[in-house]
DRENFI-560850 format. One record per residue (C-alpha): y, z, x; residue in three letters. Coordinates in pm, 1 decimal, decimal comma. Example, Ala and Ser with C-alpha at 12.3 -4.5 7.8 and 13.67 -1.06 7.14 Angstrom:
<pts>
{yy -450,0 | zz 780,0 | xx 1230,0 | r ALA}
{yy -106,0 | zz 714,0 | xx 1367,0 | r SER}
</pts>
This chain:
<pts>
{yy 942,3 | zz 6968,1 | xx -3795,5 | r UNK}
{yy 1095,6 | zz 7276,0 | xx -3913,5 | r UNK}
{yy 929,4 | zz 7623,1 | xx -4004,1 | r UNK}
{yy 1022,1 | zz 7543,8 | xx -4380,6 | r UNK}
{yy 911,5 | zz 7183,9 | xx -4334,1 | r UNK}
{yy 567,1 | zz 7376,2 | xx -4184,6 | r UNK}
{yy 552,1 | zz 7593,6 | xx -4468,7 | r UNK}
{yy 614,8 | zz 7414,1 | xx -4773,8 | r UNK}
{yy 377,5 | zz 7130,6 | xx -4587,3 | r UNK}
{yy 108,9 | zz 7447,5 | xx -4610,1 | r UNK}
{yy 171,4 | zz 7530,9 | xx -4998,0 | r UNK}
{yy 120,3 | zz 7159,5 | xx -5078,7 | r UNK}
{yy -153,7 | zz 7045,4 | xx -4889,6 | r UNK}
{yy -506,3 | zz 7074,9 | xx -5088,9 | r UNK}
{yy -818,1 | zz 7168,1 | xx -4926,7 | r UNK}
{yy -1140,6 | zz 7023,4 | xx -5002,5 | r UNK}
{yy -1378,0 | zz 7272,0 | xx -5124,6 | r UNK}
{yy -1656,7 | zz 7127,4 | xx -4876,6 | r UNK}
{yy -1412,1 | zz 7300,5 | xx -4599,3 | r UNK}
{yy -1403,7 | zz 7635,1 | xx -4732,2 | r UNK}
{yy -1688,3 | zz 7692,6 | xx -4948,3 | r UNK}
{yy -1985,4 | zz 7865,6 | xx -4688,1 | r UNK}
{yy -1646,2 | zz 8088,7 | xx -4595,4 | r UNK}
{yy -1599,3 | zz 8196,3 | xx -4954,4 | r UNK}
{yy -1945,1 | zz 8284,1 | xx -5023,1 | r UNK}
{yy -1950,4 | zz 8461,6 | xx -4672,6 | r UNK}
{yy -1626,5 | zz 8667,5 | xx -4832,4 | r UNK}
{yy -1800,1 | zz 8737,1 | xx -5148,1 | r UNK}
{yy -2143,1 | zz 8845,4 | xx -5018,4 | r UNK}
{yy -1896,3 | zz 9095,1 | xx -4779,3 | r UNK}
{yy -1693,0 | zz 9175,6 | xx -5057,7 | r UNK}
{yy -2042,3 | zz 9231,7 | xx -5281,0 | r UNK}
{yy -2145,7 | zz 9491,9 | xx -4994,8 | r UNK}
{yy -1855,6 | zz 9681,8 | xx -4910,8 | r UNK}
{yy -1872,2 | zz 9759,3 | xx -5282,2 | r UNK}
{yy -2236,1 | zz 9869,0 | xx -5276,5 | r UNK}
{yy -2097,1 | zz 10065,3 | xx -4989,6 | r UNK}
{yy -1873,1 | zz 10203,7 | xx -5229,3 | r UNK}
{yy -2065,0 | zz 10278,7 | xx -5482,4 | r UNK}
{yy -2312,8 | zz 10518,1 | xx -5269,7 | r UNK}
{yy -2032,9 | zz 10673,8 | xx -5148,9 | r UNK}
{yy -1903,3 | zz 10798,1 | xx -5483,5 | r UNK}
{yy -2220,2 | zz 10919,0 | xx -5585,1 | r UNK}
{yy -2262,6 | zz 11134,6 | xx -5289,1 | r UNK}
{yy -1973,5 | zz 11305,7 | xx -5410,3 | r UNK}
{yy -2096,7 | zz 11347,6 | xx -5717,7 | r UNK}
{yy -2438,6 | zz 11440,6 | xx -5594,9 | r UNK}
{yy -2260,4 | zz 11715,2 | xx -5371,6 | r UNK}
{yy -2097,2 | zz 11805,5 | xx -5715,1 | r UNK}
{yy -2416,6 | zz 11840,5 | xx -5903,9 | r UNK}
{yy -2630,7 | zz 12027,8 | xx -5640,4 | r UNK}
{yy -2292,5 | zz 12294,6 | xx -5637,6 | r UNK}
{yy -2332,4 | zz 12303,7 | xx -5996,0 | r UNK}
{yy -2659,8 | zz 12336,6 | xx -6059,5 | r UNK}
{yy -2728,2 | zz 12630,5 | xx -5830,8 | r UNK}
{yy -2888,9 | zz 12882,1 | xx -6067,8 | r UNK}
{yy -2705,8 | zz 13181,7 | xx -6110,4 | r UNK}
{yy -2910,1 | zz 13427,7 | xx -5922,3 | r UNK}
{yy -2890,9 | zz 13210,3 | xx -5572,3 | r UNK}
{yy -2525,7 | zz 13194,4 | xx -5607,8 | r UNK}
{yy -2426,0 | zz 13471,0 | xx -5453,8 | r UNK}
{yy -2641,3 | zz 13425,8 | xx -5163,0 | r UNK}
{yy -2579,4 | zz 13032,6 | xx -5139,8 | r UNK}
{yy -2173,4 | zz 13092,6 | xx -5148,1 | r UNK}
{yy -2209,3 | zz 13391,4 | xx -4869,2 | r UNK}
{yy -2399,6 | zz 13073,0 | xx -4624,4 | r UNK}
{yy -2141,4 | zz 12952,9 | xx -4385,4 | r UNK}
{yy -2376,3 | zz 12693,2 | xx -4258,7 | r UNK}
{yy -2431,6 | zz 12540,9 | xx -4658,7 | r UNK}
{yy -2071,9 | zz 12596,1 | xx -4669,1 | r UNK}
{yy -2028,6 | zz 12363,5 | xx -4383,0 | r UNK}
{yy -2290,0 | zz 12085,0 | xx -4456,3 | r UNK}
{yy -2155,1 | zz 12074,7 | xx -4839,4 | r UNK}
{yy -1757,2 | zz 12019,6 | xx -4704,8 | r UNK}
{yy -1837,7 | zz 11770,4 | xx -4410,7 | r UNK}
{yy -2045,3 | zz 11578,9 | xx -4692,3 | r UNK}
{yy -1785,0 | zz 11579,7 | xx -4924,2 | r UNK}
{yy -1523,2 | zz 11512,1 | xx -4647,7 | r UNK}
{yy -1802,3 | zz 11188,3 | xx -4492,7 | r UNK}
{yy -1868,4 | zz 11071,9 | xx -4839,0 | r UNK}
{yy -1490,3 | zz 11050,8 | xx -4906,2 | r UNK}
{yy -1366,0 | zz 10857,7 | xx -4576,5 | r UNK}
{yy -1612,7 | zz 10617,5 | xx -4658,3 | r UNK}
{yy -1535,0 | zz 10559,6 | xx -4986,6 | r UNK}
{yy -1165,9 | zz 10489,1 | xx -4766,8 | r UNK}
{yy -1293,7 | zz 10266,0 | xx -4562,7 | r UNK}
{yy -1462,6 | zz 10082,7 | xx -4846,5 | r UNK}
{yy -1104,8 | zz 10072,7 | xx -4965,0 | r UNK}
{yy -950,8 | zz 10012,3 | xx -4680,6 | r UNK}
{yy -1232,2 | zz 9721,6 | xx -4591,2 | r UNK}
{yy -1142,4 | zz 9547,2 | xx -4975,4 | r UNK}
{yy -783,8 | zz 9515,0 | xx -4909,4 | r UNK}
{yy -813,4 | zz 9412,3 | xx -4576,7 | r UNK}
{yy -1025,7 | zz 9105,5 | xx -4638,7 | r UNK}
{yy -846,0 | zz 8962,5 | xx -4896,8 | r UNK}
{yy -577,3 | zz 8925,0 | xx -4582,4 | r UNK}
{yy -768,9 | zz 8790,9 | xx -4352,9 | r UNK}
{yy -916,8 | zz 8534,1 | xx -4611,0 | r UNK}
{yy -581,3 | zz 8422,4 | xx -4642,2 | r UNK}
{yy -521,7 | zz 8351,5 | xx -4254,5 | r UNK}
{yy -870,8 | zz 8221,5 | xx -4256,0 | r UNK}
{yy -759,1 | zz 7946,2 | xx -4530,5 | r UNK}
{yy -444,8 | zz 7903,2 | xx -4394,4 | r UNK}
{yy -584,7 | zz 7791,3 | xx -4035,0 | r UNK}
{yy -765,5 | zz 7567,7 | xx -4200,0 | r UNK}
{yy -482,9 | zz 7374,2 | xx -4383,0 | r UNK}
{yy -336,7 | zz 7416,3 | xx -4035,7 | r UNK}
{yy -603,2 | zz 7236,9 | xx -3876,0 | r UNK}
{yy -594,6 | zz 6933,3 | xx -4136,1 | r UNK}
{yy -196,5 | zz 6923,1 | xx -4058,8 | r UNK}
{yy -265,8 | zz 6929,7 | xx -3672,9 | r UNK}
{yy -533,9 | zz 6630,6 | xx -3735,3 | r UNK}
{yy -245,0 | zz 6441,5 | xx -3901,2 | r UNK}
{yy 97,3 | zz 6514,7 | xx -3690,1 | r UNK}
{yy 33,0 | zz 6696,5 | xx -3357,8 | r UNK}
{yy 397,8 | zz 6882,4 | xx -3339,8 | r UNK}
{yy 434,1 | zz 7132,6 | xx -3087,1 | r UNK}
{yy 550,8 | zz 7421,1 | xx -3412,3 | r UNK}
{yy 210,2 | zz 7321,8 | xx -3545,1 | r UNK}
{yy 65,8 | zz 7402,7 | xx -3250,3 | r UNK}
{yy 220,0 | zz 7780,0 | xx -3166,0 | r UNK}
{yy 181,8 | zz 7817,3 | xx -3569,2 | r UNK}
{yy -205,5 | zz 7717,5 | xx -3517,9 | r UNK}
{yy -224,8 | zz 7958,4 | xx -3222,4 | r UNK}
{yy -103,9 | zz 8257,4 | xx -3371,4 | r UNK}
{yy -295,7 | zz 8257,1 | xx -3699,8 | r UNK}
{yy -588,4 | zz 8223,6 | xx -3499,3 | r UNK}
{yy -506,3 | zz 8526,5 | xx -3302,5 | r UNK}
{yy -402,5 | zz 8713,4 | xx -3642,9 | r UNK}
{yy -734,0 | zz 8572,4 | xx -3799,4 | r UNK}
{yy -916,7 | zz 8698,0 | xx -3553,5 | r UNK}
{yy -769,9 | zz 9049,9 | xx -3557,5 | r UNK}
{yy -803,8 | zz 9129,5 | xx -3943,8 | r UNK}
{yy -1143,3 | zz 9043,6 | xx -3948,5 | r UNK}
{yy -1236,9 | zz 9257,8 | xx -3673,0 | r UNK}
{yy -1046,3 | zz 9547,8 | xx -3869,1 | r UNK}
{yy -1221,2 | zz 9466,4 | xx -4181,7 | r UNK}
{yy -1595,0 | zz 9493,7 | xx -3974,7 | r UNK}
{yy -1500,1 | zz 9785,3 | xx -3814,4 | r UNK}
{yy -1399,0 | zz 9985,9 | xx -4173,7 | r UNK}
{yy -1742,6 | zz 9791,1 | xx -4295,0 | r UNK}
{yy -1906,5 | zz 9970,8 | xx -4000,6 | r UNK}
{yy -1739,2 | zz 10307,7 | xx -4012,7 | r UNK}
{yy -1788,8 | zz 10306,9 | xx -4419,5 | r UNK}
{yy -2182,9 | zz 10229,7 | xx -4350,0 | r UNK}
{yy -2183,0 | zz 10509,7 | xx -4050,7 | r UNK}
{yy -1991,7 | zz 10790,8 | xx -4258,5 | r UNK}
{yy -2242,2 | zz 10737,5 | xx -4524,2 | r UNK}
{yy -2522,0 | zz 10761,0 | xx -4280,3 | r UNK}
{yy -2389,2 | zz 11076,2 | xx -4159,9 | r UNK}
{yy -2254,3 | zz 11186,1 | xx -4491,8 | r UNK}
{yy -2605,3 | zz 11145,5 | xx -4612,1 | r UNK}
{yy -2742,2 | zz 11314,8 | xx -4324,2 | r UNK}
{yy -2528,3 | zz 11663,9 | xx -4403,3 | r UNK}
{yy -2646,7 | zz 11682,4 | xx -4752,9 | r UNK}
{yy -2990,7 | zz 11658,9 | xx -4684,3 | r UNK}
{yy -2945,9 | zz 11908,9 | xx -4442,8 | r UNK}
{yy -2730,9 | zz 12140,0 | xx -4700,5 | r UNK}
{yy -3022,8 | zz 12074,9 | xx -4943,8 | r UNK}
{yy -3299,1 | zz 12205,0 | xx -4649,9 | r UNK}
{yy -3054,1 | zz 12491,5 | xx -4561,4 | r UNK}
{yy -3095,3 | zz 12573,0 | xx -4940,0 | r UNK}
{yy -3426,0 | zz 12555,9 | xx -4961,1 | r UNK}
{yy -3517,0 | zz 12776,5 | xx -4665,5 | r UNK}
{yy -3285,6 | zz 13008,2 | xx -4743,1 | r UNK}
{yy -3459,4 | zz 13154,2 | xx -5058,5 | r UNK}
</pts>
């Protein structure tokens, strides 16, 4: 068998939904809370956006001369926006690895049927590659959940800095 052989074997062979179908709804539910993720993270910003905007005008002056605000406002703004990356980054990434995921399968269903050694290396890679997005896409998942911890964590502590220093 041949690599094309291999490959247009792949973009004809069907896969029952039975196979796939606790995988999909694992990809959605992922998909469903990277976007949450997402979500929270763009409303920090604007959050950080609001509190800036709403400062009354006689606390400006004093609330733009605090270096410490200053700093708990830009590494909010600067968490808040890598984690809306990683979001990003986590999206695009598991639409990749939900192809190798599928493809293994069909892959597996070949192998079942005609045990040829290209199958075989073919099978052995996409594992590895499998295996590899989907570790990148739960790290971003983690980092994007972390950031916003943290992110979170700096603008409370911007809006206590505030507070206390009426």
């Amino acid at each position: 068998m041949t690599i094309q052989e291999l490959d247009r074997l792949l973009a004809q062979l069907d896969v029952p939904e039975t196979r796939y179908r606790i995988d999909m709804d694992l990809h959605d539910r992922s998909q469903r809370f990277s976007s949450e993720l997402l979500k929270l993270a763009m409303a920090g910003i604007a959050v950080v956006g609001f509190f800036v905007a709403s400062i009354p005008e006689e606390y400006r002056k004093r609330v733009f001369d605090n270096s410490l605000l200053h700093l708990l406002l830009i590494g909010a703004v600067v968490g808040f926006a890598a984690a809306v990356a990683c979001a990003l980054w986590h999206r695009f990434l598991a639409g990749g690895a939900n192809f190798h995921h599928i493809q293994f399968i069909k892959l597996l269903m070949i192998k079942a049927t005609n045990p040829d050694p290209l199958v075989e290396d073919t099978l052995g890679q996409d594992w590895k590659l499998r295996g590899v997005k989907f570790h990148r896409c739960h790290r971003f998942l983690v980092a994007c959940a972390l950031l916003l911890l943290v992110s979170a964590c700096l603008l409370g502590g911007a809006f206590v800095t505030f507070m206390i220093g009426r």
